[in-house]
TITORKE-576411 format. One record per residue (C-alpha): residue number from 1; z, y, x. Coordinates in steps of 0.2 Angstrom, whole numbers, plus 5000, padded with zeros to 4 digits. Layout:
<rs>
<NUM <Z Y X>>
...
</rs>
This chain:
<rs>
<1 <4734 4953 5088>>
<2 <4730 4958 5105>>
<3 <4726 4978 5098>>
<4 <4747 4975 5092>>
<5 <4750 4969 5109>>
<6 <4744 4982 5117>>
<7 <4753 4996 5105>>
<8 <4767 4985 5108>>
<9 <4766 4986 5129>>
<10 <4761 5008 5126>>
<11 <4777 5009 5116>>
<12 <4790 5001 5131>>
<13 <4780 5012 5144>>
<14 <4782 5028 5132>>
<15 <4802 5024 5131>>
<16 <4804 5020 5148>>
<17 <4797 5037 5153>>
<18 <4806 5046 5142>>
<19 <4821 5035 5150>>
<20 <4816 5044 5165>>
<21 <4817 5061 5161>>
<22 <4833 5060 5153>>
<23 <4844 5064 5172>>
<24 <4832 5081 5171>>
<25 <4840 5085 5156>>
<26 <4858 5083 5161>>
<27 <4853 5095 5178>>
<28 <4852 5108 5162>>
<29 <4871 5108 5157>>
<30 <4883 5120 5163>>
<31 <4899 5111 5171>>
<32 <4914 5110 5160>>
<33 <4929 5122 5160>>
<34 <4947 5118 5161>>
<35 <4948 5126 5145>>
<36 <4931 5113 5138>>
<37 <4940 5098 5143>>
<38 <4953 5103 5135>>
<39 <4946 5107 5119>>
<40 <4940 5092 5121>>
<41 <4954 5080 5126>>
<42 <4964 5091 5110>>
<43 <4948 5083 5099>>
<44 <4950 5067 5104>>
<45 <4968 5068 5100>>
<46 <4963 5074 5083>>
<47 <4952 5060 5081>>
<48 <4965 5047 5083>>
<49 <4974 5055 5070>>
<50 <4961 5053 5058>>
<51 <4958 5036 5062>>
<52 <4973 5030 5065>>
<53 <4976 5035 5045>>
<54 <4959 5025 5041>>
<55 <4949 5040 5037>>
<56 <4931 5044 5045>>
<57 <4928 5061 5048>>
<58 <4913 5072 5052>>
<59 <4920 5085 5065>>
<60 <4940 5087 5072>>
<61 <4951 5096 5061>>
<62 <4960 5113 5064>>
<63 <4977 5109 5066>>
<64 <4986 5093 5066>>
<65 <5006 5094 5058>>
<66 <5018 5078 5064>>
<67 <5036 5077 5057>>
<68 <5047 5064 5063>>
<69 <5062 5058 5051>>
<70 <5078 5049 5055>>
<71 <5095 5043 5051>>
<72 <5107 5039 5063>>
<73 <5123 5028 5061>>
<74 <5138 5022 5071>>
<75 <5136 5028 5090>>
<76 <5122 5038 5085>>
<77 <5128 5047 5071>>
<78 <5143 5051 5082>>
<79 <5130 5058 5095>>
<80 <5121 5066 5082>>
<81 <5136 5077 5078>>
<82 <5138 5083 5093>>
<83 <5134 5104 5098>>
<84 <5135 5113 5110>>
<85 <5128 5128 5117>>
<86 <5112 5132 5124>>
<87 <5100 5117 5122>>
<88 <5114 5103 5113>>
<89 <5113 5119 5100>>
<90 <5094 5114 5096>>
<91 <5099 5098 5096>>
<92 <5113 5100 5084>>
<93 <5098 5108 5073>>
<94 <5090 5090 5076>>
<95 <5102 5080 5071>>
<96 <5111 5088 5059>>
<97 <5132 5094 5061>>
<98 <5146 5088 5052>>
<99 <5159 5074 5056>>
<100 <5152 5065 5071>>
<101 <5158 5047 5064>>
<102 <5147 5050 5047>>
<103 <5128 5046 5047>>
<104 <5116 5058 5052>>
<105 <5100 5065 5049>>
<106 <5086 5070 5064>>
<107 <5072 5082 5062>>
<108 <5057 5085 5074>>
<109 <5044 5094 5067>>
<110 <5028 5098 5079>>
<111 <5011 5108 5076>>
<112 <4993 5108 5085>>
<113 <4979 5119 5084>>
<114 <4964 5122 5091>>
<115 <4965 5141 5088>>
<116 <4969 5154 5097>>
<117 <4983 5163 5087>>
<118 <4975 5180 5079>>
<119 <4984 5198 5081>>
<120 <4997 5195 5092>>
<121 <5011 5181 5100>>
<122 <5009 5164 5091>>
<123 <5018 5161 5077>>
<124 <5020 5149 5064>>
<125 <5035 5144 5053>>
<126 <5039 5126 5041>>
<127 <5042 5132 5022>>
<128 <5055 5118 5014>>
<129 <5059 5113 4998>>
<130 <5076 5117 4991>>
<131 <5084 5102 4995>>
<132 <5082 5101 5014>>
<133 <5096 5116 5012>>
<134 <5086 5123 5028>>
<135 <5086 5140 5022>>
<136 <5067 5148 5017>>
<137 <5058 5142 5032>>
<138 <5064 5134 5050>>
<139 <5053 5146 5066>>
<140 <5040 5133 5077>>
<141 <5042 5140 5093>>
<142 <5028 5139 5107>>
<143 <5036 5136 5122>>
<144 <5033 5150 5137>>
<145 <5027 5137 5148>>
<146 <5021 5118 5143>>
<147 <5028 5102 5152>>
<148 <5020 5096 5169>>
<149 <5010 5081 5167>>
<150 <5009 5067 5153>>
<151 <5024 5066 5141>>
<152 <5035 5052 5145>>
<153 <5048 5040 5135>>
<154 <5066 5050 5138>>
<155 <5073 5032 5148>>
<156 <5060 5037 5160>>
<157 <5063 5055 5163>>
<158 <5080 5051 5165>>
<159 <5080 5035 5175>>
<160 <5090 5037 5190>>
<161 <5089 5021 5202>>
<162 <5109 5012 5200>>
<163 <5118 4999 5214>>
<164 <5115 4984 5209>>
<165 <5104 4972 5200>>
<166 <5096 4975 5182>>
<167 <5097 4956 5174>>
<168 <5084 4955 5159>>
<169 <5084 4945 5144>>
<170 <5074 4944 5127>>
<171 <5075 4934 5111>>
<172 <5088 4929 5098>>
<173 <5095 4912 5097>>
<174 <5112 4904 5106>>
<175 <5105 4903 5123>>
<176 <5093 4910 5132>>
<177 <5076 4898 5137>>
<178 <5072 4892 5154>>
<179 <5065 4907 5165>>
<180 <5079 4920 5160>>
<181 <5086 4931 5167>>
<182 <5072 4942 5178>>
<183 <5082 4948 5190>>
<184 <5078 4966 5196>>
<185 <5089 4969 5215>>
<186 <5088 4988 5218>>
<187 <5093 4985 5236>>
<188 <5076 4979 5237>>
<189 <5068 4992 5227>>
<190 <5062 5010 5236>>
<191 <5072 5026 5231>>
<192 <5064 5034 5214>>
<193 <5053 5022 5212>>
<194 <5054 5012 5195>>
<195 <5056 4995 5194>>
<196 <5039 4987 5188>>
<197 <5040 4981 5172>>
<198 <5055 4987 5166>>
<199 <5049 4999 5151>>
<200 <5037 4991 5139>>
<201 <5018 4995 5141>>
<202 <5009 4988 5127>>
<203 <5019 4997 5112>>
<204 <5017 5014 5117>>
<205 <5024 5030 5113>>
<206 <5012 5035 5095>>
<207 <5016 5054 5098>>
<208 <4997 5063 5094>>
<209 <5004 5083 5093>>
<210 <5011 5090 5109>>
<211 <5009 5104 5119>>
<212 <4995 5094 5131>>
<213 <4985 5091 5116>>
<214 <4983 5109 5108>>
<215 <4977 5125 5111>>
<216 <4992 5133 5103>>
<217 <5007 5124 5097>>
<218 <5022 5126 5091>>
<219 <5038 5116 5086>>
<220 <5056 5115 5077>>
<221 <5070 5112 5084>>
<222 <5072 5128 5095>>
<223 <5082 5141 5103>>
<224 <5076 5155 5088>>
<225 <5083 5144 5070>>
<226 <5099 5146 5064>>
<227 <5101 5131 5055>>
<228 <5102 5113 5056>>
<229 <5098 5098 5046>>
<230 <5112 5092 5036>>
<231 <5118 5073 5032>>
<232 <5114 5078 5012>>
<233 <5098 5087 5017>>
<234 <5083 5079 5007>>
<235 <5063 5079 5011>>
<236 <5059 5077 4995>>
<237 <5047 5090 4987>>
<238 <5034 5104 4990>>
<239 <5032 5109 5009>>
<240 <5019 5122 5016>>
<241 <5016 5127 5035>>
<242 <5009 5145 5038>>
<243 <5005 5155 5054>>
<244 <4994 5164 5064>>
<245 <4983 5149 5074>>
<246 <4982 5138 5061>>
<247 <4975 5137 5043>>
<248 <4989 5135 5030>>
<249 <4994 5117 5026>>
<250 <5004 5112 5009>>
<251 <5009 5094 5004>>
<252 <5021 5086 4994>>
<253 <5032 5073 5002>>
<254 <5039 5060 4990>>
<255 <5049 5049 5002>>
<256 <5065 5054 5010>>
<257 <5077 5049 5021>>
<258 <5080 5032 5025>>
<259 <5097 5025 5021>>
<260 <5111 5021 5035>>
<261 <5110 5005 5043>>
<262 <5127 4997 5045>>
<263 <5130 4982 5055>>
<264 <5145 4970 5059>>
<265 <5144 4954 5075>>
<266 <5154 4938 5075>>
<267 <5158 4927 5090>>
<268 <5150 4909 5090>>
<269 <5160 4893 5096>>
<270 <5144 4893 5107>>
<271 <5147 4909 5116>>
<272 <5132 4917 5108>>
<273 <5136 4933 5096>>
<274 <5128 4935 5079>>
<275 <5121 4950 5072>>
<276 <5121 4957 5057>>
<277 <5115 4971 5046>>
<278 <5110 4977 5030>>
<279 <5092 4977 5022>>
<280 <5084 4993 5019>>
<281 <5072 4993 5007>>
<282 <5058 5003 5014>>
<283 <5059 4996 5032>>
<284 <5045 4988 5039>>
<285 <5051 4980 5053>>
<286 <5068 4981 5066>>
<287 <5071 4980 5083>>
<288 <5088 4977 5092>>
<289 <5094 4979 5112>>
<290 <5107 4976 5119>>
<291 <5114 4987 5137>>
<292 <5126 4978 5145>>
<293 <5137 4977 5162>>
<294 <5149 4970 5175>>
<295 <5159 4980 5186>>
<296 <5167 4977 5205>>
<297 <5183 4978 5210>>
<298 <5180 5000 5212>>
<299 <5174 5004 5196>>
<300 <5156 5004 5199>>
<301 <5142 4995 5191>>
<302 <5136 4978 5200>>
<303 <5127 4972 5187>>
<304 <5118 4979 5173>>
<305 <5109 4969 5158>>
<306 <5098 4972 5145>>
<307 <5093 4961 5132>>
<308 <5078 4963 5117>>
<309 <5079 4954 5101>>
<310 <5056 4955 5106>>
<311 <5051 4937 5110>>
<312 <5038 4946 5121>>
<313 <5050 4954 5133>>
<314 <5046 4973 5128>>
<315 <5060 4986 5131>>
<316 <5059 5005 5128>>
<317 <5044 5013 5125>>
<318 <5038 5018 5108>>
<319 <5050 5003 5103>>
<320 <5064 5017 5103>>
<321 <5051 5029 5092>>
<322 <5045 5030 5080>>
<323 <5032 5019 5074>>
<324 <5017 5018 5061>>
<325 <5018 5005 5047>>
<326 <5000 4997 5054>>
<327 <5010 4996 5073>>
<328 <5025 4988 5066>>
<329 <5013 4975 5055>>
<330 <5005 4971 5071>>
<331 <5020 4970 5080>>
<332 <5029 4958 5069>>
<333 <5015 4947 5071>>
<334 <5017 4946 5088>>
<335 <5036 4944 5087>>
<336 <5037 4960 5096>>
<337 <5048 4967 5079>>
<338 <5056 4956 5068>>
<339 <5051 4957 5051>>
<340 <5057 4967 5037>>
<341 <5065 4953 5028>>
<342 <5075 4948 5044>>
<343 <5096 4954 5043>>
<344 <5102 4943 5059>>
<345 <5098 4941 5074>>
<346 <5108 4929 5088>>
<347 <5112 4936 5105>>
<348 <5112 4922 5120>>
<349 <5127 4918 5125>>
<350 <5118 4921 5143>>
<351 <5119 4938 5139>>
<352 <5139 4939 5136>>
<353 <5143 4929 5152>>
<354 <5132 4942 5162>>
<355 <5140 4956 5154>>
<356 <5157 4954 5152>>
<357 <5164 4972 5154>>
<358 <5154 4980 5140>>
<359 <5139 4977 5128>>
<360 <5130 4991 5118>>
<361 <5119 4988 5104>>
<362 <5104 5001 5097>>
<363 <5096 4993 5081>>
<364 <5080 5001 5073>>
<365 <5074 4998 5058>>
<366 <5055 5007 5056>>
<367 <5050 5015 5039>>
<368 <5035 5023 5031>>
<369 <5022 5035 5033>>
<370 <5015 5048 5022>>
<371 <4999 5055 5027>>
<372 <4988 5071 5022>>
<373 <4974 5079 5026>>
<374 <4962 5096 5019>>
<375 <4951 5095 5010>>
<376 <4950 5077 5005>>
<377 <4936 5065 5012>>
<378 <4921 5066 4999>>
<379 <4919 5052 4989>>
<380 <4903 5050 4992>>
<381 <4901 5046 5013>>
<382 <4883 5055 5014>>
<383 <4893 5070 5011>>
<384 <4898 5082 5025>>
<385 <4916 5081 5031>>
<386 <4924 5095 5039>>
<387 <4942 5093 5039>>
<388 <4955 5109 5041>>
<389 <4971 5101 5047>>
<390 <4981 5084 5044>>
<391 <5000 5080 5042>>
<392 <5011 5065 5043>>
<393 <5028 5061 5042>>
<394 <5034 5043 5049>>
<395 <5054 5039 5047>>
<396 <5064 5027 5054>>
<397 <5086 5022 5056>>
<398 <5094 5016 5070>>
<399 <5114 5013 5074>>
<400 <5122 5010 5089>>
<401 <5137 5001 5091>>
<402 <5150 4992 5104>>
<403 <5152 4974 5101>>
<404 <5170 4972 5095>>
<405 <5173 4991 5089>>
<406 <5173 4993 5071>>
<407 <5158 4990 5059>>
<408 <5151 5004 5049>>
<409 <5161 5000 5034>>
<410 <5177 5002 5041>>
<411 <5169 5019 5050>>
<412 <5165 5026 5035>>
<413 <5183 5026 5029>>
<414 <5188 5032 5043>>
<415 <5177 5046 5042>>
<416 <5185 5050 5027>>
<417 <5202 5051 5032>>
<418 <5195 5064 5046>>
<419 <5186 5074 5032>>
<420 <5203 5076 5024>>
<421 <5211 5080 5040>>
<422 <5201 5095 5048>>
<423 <5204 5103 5061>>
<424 <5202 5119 5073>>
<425 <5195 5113 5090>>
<426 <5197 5123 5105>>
<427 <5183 5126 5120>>
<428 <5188 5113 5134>>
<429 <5177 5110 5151>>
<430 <5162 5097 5151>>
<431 <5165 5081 5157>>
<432 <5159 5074 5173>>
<433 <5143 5063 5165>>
<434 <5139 5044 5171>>
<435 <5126 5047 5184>>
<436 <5112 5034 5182>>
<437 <5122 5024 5170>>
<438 <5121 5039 5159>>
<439 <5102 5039 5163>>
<440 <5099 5019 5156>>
<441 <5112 5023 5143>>
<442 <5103 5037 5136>>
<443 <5085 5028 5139>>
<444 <5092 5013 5130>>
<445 <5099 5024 5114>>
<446 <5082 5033 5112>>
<447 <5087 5048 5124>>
<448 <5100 5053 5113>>
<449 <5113 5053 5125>>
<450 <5106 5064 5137>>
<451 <5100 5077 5123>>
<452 <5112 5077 5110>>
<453 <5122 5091 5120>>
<454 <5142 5092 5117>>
<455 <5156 5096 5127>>
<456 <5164 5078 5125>>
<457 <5181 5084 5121>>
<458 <5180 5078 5104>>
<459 <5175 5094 5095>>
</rs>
């Protein structure tokens, strides 16, 4: 017994020199580059991808591939039909041409590597099946010079401080509970300074590829493709990505674009306004906001209001993205999202008595995922496990709509009469844009105002 305790007492004295040796050790290592960190912060970001599919992995894979899906209806798909030259010409590649009153597709497509790209300028190109009528293969640009600093939601970038106060209120029902509005003065806020909690900071912004997080990358839409997607393009079928930084990456997508979402609101004797919209089947959750204002006697904004459907007063942020299956689950938990099931939702009458000039509502409804990754994670989980690269594609559908304008129904046959009736549009002058209101509206609508382009002359 005491022979144990005295092996037992050796042992800890053993460890605890060993303990001691180990700040010699780290005296030993070189300091990291900029370049080491950032291998490292682009491994990391790898990482996340994997786990965030539920997969373990052994080492960080090559490349990472994200596609981002949408459909757009109402506003949006208005907004979506939009180009013009210069940068609304990539975004015209985005979201798709046609008659700016039909719904719309949206295609982002982003690439990281943690190569270097091998004999000459990066290059790298998306192969698409047939049916995405893109032509052979749309070009991922790299971009000349990266963006400054972390990546921010497009409301942010384009926030300019308005006169006035912000009035904020969330949840659907008649009225709105005791402790609403939050009451935002700018006179009492410093110039370019945003408001605190304003933006939401608990459901961020789930983008893993960007230019921060790579050695190379590349992306689609850009300046060099010639075409766009179409409102009858289609995802469905066998995709490959090829270039000169990455290892080549095939996968089959089987879901496709979700369908429109079409809405229709009704006053209440109470004030309030109801909601409504149509199911889509593979939605996993939806979020509504509403932007609204009053005006003075000149014209200008005195008031603006926003409103969430969230019952935990969250606004922007990854909200307007899009947003994994596992997010949204956890999010409708939280009653952040409402559930898949849900078709209505109430808007206090609160918010139509502190808004009474105008009142814009953005829905989302969230989608699935479909996830790859080469070579597959061994069955067995002693076996090593070094993947090459991993792809996802997530989806979602939004809309965006004036109370009181028509609903989608009676859009759509309107957009058929205009289909019948086309029409040679001549250049005109840009319009003078809305300043800061421009800046919230666009924020509010997912940034598509401020980067769909157009010339606002109706062509």
């Amino acid at each position: 017994m005491v022979a144990s305790r005295k092996r037992e007492i050796r042992s800890r004295d053993t460890n605890r020199q060993r303990g001691a040796k180990a700040p010699l050790l780290r005296e030993g290592f070189e300091p990291m580059t900029r370049n080491s960190i950032r291998l490292i912060v682009a491994a990391g970001s790898a990482s996340a991808v994997l786990v965030g599919f539920g997969m373990a992995q052994t080492s960080a894979p090559v490349a990472r591939y994200e596609m981002r899906a949408g459909t757009m209806s109402g506003i949006m798909g208005g907004m979506g039909g939009m180009r013009g030259g210069g940068m609304g010409a990539a975004m015209g590649m985005a979201f798709g041409g046609g008659n700016r009153n039909a719904p719309q597709h949206e295609l982002w497509l982003d690439l990281g590597s943690s190569r270097v790209p091998a004999g000459g300028p990066p290059k790298a190109d998306h192969f698409m099946p047939a049916g995405a009528k893109l032509g052979l293969s749309v070009p991922l640009k790299t971009p000349v010079k990266g963006p400054v600093g972390p990546e921010e939601p497009a409301e942010k970038r384009d926030f300019q401080r308005p006169k006035g106060r912000i009035l904020i209120f969330w949840g659907c029902g008649e009225h709105a509970p005791a402790g609403q509005p939050v009451v935002i003065d700018f006179a009492k806020i410093a110039a370019g300074q945003m408001p605190p909690g304003l933006w939401s900071s608990s459901v961020p912004m789930e983008r893993r590829v960007s230019y921060s997080s790579s050695k190379t990358y590349g992306s689609w839409p850009n300046d060099e493709g010639k075409t766009s997607v179409r409102t009858d393009s289609s995802l469905i079928g066998a995709h490959k990505v090829a270039g000169n930084y990455s290892p080549e990456m095939t996968f089959t997508l089987t879901k496709d674009f979700m369908g429109a979402l079409r809405t229709s609101s009704a006053g209440m004797p109470s004030g309030a306004t109801l909601l409504r919209w149509n199911a889509l089947p593979e939605a996993t959750g939806y979020h509504a906001s509403l932007m609204g204002g009053k005006m003075d006697r000149g014209s200008d904004m005195r008031d603006m209001v926003w409103w969430s459907s969230s019952m935990t007063r969250e606004f922007g942020g990854g909200l307007s993205d899009w947003l994994s299956p596992a997010t949204v689950a956890r999010l409708v938990t939280s009653r952040t999202v409402l559930a898949p099931a849900t078709t209505t939702c109430i808007v206090p009458a609160e918010v139509k008595a502190a808004a009474p000039d105008f009142q814009m509502v953005s829905l989302y409804a969230y989608g699935p995922e479909e996830s790859f990754v080469y070579p597959p994670r061994p069955a067995n989980p002693k076996t090593p496990w070094k993947p090459e690269w991993t792809a996802a594609v997530r989806h979602r559908s939004m809309t965006g709509f004036l109370l009181g304008m028509p609903g989608m129904e009676e859009a759509g046959a309107e957009n058929g009469r205009n289909q019948r009736q086309q029409q040679q549009c001549q250049p005109k002058p840009k319009k003078r844009g809305l300043g800061g209101l421009g800046g919230l509206i666009g924020g509010a609508l997912g940034g598509a105002v401020s980067g769909a382009g157009g010339n606002g002359d109706g062509c």
